[in-house]
C-alpha positions in Angstrom: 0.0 0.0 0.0 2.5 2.5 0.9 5.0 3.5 -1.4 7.7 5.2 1.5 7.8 7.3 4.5 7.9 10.6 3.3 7.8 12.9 6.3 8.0 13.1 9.9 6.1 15.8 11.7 6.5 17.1 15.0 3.7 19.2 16.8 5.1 22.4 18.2 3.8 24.6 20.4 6.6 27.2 20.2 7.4 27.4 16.1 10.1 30.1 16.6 12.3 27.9 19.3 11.4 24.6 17.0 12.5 26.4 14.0 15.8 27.5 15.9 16.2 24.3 17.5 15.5 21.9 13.7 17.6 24.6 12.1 20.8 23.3 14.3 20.0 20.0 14.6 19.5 19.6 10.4 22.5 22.1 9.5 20.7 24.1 7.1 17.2 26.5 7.3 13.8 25.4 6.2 12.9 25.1 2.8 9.2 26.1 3.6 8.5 28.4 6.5 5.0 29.6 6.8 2.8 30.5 10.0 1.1 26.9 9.6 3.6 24.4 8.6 7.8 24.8 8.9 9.6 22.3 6.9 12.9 21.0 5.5 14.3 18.4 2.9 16.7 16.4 4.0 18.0 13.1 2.2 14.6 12.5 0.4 12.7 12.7 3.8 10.8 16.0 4.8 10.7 17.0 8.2 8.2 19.2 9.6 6.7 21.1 12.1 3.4 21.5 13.2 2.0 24.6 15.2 -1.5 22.9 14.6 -0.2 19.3 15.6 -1.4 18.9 19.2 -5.1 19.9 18.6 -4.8 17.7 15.7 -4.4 15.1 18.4 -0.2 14.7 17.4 1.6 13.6 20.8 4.3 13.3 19.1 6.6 13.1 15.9 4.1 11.4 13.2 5.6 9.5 10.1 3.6 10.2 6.9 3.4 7.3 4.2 2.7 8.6 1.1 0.2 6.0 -0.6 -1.6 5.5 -4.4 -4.8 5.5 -3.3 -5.3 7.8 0.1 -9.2 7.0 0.4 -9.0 3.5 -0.4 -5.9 2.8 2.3 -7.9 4.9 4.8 -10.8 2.5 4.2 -8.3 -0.6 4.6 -6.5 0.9 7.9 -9.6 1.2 9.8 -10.9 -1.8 8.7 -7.7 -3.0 10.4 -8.4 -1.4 13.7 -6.7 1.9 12.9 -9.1 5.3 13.8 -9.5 7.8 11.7 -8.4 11.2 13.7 -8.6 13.5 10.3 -10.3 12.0 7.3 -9.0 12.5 3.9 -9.2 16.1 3.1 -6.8 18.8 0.5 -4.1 20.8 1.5 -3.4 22.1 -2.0 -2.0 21.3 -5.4 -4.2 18.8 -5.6 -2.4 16.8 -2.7 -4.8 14.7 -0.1 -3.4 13.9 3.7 -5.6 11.5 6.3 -4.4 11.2 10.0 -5.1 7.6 12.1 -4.0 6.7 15.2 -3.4 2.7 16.0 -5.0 0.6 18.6 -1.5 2.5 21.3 -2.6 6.2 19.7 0.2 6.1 17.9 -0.3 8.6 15.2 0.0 7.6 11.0 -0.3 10.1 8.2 -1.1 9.5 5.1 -0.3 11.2 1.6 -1.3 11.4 -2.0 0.3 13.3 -4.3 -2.0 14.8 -6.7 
């Protein structure tokens, strides 16, 4: 089903001292840096931040699989036992994400490139 992990995402509550903090820790400054997301390419793998994470129920960092068929994986995964925290819903350039959590509350993302 999935074709990779894509991207790990960590909630923040604090974006600035995050930023600072990722900024050291990855050697180089974000490639995206807006109020809602902060992000950075590294070796093929995004890494993010999250201001929004935590009331996105994040506890903590969140690997995202990016997947063929986002809807029909979401379907499968909760058949599973996984439960679906954020359905599937656009975040632009025709791109899809889904949050579940597993049977721990372990969080999974999900991505579809569009």
């Amino acid at each position: 089903m999935a074709k990779g992990l894509t991207t790990l995402v960590f909630p923040t509550s604090d974006v600035a001292k995050s930023k600072e903090l990722f900024s050291r820790v990855l050697g180089t400054q974000p490639t995206f840096d807006e109020p809602f997301y902060v992000g950075w390419q590294i070796g093929g793998l995004s890494i993010g931040l999250d201001p929004n994470g935590k009331s996105r129920g994040m506890t903590g960092a969140t690997p995202v699989f990016e997947v063929d068929d986002i809807r029909e994986t979401v379907a499968a995964l909760a058949a599973a036992g996984a439960t679906i925290v954020e359905d599937v819903q656009p975040v632009g350039g025709g791109n899809l994400i889904a949050m579940l959590s597993d049977p721990d509350g372990n969080m999974i993302g999900l991505g579809q490139t569009g």
